[in-house]
C-alpha positions in Angstrom: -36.0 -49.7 13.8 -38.8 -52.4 14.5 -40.2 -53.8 17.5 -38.4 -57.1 17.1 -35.1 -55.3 16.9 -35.8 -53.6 20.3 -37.1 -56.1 21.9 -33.5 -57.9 21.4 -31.6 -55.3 22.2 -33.6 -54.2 25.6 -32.4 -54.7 28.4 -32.8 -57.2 31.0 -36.9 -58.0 30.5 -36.5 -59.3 34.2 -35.3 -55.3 35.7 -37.8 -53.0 36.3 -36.0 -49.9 33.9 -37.3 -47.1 35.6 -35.9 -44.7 33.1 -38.4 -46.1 30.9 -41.3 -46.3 33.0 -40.8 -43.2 34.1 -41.0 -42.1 30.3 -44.5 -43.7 29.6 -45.2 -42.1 33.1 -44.7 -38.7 32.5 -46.6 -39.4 29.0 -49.6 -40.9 31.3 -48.9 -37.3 33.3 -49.6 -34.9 29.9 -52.8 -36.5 28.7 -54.2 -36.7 31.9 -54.0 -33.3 32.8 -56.5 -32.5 30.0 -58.9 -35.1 31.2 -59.2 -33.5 34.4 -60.8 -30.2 33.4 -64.5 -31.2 33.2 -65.3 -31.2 36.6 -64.2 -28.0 37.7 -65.9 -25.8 35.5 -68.9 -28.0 35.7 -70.7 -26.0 37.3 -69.7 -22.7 35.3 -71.0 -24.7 31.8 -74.1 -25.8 33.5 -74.5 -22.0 34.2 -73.8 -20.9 30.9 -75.8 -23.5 28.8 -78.3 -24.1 31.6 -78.2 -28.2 31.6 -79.7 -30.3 34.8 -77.3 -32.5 36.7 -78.7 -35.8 34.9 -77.5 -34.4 32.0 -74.8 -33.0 33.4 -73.5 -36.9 34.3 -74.5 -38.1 30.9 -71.3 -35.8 29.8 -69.3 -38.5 31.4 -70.9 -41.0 29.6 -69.8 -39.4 26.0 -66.6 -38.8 27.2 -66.5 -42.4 28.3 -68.3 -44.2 25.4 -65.3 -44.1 22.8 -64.2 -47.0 25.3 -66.3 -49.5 23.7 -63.7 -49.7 20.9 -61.0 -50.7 23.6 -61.2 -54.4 22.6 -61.0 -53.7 18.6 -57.8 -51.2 19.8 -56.4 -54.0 22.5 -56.5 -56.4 19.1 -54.8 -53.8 17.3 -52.0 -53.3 19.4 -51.3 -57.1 20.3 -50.5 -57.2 16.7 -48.8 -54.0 15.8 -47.1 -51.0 16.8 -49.8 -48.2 17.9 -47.3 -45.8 19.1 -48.6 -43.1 16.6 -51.6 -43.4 19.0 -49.5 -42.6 22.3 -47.6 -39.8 20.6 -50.6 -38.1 19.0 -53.3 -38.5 22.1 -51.9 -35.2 24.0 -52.2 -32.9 21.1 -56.0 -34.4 20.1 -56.7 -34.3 23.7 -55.4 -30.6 24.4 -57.5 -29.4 22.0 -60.7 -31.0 22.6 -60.8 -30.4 26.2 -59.5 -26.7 26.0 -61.8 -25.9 23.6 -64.7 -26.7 26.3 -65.2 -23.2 27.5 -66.3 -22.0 24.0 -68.7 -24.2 23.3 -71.8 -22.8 22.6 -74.4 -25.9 23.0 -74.8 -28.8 24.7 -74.4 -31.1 22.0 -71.4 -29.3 21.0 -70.2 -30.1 24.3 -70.9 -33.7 23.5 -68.9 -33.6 20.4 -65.8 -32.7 22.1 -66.1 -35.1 25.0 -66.4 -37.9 22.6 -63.6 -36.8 20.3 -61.5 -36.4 24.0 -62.8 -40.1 24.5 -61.5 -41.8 21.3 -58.1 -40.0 22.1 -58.1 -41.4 25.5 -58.9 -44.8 24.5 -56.2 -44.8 22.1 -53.8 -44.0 24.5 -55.0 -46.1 27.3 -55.1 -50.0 26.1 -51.5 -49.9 24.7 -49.7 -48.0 27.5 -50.0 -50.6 30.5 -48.8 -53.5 28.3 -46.2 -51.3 28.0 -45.6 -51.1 31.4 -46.0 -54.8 31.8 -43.3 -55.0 30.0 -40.8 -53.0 31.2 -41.5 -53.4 34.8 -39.8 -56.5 35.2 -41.4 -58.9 38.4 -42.6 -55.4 39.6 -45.9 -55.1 37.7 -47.7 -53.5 40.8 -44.9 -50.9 41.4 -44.5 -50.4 37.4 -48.4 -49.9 37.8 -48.0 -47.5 40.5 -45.4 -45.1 39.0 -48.5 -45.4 36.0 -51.2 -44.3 37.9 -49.5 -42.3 40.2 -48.7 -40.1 37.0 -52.5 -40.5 36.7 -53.7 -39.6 39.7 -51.0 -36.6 40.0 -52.6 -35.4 36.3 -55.9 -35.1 37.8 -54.5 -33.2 41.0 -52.9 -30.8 38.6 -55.9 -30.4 35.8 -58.3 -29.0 37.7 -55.6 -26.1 39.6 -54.7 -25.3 35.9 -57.9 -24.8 33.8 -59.0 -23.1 37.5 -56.0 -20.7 36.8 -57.1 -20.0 33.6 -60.5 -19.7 33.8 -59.7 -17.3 36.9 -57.3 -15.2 35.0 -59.0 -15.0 31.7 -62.4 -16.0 31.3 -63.9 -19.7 30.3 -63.9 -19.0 26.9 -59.9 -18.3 26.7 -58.9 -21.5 27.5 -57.9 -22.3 24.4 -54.5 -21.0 25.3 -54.1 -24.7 26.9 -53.7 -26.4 23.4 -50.4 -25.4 23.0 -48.2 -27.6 26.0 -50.7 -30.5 24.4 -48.6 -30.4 21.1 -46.1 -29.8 22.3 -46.0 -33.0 24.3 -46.9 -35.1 21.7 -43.6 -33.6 20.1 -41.6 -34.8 23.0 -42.9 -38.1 22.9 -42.0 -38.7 19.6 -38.5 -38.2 19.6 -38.9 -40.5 22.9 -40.7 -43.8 22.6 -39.3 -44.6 19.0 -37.5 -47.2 21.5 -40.1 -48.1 23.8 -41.9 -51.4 22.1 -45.8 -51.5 22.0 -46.7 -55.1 22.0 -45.8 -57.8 23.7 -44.4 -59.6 21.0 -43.7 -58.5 17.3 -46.1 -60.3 15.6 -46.9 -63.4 17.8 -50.1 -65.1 16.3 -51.8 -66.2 19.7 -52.6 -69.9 20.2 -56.5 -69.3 21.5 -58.9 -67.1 19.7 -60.5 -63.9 21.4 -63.6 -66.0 22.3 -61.4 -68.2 23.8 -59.9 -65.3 25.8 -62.7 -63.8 26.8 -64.1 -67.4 28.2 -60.7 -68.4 30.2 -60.8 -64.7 32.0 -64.6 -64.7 32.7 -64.1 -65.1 36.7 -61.8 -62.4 36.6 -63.4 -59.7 34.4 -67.2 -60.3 36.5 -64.9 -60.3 39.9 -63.3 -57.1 38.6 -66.8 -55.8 37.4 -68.6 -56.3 40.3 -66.3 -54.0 41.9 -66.7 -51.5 39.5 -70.0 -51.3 39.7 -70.1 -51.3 43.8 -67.2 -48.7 43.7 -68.3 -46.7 40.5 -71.1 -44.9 42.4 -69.1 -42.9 45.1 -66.5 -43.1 43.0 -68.1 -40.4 40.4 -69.8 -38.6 43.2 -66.5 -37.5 44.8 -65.0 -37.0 41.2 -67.8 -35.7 39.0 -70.0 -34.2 41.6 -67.8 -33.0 44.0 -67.0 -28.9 43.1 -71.2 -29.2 42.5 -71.5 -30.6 46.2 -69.5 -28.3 47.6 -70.8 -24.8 45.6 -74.0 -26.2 46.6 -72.9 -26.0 50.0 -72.1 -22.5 49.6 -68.0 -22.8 49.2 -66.7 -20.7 46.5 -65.5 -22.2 43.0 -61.9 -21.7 43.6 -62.5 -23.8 47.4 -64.0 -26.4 45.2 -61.5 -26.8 42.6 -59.0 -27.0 45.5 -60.9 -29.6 47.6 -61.1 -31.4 44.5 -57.2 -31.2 43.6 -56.7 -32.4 47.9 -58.8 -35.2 47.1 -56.6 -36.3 43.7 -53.7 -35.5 45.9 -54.5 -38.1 48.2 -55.6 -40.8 45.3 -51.5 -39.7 44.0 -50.4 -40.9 46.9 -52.6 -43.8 47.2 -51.8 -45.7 43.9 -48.3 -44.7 44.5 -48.0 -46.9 47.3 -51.3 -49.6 46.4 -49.3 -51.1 43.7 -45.9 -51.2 45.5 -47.7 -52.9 48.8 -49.8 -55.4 46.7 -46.5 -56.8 45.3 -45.2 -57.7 49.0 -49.2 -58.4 50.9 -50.7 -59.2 47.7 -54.0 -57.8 45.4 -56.7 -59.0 47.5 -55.4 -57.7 50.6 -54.5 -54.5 49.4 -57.7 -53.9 47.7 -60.1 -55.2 51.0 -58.3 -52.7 53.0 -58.7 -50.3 50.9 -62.8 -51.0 50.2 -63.1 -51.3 54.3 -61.8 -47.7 55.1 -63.6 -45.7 52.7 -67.0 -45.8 54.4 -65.8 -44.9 57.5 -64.2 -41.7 56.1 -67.1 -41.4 53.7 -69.5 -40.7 56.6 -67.0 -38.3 58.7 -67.0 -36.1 55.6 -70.8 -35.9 55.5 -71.3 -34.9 58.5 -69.1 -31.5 57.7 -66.2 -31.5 60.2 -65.4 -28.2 59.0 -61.1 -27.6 59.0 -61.1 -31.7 59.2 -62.8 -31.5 55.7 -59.6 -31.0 53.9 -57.9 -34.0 55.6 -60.8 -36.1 55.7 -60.9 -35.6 51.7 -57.0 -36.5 51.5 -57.3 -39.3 53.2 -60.5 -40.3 51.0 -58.5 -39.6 47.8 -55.8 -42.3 49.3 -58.2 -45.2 49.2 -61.0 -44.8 47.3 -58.3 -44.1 44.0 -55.4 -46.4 44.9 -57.4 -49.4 43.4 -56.4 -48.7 39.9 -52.9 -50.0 39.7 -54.2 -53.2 41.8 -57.0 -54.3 39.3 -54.6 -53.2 36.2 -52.0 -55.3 37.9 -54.4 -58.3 38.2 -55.3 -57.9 34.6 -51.7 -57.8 33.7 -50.8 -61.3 35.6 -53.5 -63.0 34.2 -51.3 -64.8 32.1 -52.8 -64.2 28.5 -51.4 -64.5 25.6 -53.5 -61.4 24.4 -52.8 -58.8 27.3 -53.5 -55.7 25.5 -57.0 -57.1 24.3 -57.2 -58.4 27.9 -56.5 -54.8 29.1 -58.6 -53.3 26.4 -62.5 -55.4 27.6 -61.1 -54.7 31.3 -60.9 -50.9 30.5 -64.0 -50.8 28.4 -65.9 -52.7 31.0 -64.5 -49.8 33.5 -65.4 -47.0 31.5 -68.8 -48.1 30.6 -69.6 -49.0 34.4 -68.4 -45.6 35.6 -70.4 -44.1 33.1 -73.4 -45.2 33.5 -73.1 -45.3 37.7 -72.3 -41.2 36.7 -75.5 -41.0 35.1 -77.4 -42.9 37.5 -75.8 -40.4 40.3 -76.6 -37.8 38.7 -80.5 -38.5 38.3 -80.6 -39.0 42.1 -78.6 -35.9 42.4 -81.8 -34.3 40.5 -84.6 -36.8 41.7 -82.8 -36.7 45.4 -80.4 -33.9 46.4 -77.2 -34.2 46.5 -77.0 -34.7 49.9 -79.0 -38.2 50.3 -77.2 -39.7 46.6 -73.9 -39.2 48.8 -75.8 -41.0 51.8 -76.8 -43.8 49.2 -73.9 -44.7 47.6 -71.9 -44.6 49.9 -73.9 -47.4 51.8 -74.0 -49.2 47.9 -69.8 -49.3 47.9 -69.8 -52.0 50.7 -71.3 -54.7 48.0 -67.8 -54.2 46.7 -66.1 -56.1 49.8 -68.2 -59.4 48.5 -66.7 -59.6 45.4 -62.7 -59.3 47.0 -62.8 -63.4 47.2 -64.0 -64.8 44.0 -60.3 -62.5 42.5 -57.5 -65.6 41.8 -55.0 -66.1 44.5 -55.0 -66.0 48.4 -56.1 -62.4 50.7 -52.4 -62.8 52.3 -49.5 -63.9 50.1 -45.8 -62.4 51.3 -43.7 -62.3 48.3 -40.5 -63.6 48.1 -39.1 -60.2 46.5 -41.2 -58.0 49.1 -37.8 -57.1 51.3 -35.9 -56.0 48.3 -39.1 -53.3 47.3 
């Protein structure tokens, strides 16, 4: 059956069809589960292969460089059906990132992380298009059930490949590839329905130097806050079971105050995407950028049986953003959205990246201590980029009563 034919028979492009977001959901769910296990065992590879935390960071960065083909794939997928891509990114995922524990290098460990990155990218650009698109006037809360499945992936990851690890060692955890293909199974007896593109074969009006000039204010808006946001961001997420080990917890206290803070950031883009479709992006996102400081400093300061709260509550705000800038992408109204989607995410990626790195060479240069102190101070530059986003701070929407 092709695209065309779907798209005609689908229903009502105007509903949100939860069945079917739920579906690319619980897809976003499986591959992101995989994605999660670097950071726990962090600190067992750096023990094993003996690597220093800048280079330790710069993992992140090979894991995140495959990104800089997300505007080739965004073209792809605006023009044709990259399913294939969805269906085969859990099994290539699976066993790149379970094969982790029996690496025996560093640049092995590179290798893998890239491979793991091209997968991701793969699945990434075409999947919220597809949520755009089957989310009806509810791109924020079709956004939400996205990254909820994101955030929930990377609450479970690091719980499982803990588990493992735990039970049998870091170099057995290549018992994880299985459920990888087997997903990738699932999903393709599943989303042989579920339409890719936007449009089956719509030749766009502007070229993609046309595109990229008409969403220029948006993309540096949207990159400023990356790169304000990037540097605690990867600290809490990279760095976090090192902080904490460092701090004399135990691995498995880590891995768990790691899983509490995705826990909260499940929560968080749950209910960011939903809430920015009633109060609007802006809002939503300002909120959100004012109230991780405060929390940022009552963790520092070690509140002891607060700390698992404190890193809850973190989670909640300082990861619900995702679903508000995709959402903002998603509205911009082009007539290329995954390629749109594609320089957004590479843009993303990159930023994180190298703000990973660069907290990673304080982390060495610094202690870890004082690069927490200084980037969380860095994050405010985020609330002066909030205005130059399109549209009002406060916009009720007409809809917001029946949400």
């Amino acid at each position: 059956m092709t695209d065309r034919s779907v798209m005609k028979n689908s229903p009502d492009t105007h509903k949100f069809q939860t069945g079917n977001v739920i579906l690319i959901a619980f897809s976003h769910l499986i591959h992101d589960i995989y994605g999660a296990f670097l950071a726990p065992i962090l600190p067992l590879l750096i023990e094993k292969l003996g690597f220093s935390y800048t280079l330790a960071g710069f993992l992140t960065v090979a894991q995140r460089f495959p990104s800089l083909l997300n505007p080739f794939l965004g073209v792809i997928a605006d023009r044709v059906s990259v399913r294939y891509f969805v269906i085969g990114a859990p099994t290539v995922t699976a066993i790149s990132m379970s094969l982790l524990g029996l690496a025996p290098s560093y640049p092995v460990l590179v290798v893998l992380l890239v491979i793991m990155g091209i997968s991701a990218a793969c699945y990434h650009v075409p999947t919220p298009v597809m949520i755009k698109q089957i989310a009806g006037q509810h791109i924020g809360k079709g956004m939400s059930f996205y990254m909820f499945a994101g955030e929930l992936a990377r609450t479970l990851g690091p719980l499982v490949i803990i588990g493992v690890v735990s039970r049998w060692g870091l170099e057995r955890t290549y018992w994880l590839i299985l459920p990888g293909v087997l997903a990738s199974v699932f999903l393709a007896v599943k989303l042989r329905r579920i339409p890719v593109q936007q449009t089956a074969h719509a030749v766009p009006s502007s070229g993609l130097r046309q595109t990229l000039v008409d969403m220029r204010a948006i993309l540096l808006a949207l990159t400023g806050i990356s790169i304000f946001i990037g540097g605690l961001k990867g600290a809490m997420v990279i760095f976090l079971p090192a902080y904490l080990t460092a701090k004399g917890a135990s691995l498995v206290v880590a891995g768990v105050s790691l899983s509490v803070l995705e826990a909260g950031g499940v929560i968080g883009v749950l209910t960011a995407g939903t809430l920015s479709d009633r109060w609007g992006r802006k809002f939503v996102l300002l909120a959100a950028i004012l109230a991780i400081p405060i929390l940022m400093w009552f963790f520092l300061l070690d509140p002891g049986f607060l700390t698992f709260p404190i890193l809850f509550l973190l989670g909640f705000f300082l990861l619900s953003n995702g679903p508000v800038m995709l959402a903002i992408v998603q509205e911009s109204g082009s007539e290329r959205p995954a390629y749109v989607n594609g320089i957004y995410m590479m843009i993303n990626f990159v930023v994180g990246s190298c703000m990973t790195v660069l907290v990673g060479a304080l982390n060495d240069r610094l202690g870890l201590d004082m690069t927490y102190q200084l980037v969380t101070v860095w994050f405010l530059g985020a609330i002066f980029c909030v205005p130059f986003l399109p549209g009002k701070l406060f916009t009720r929407s007409a809809h917001s009563a029946k949400l």
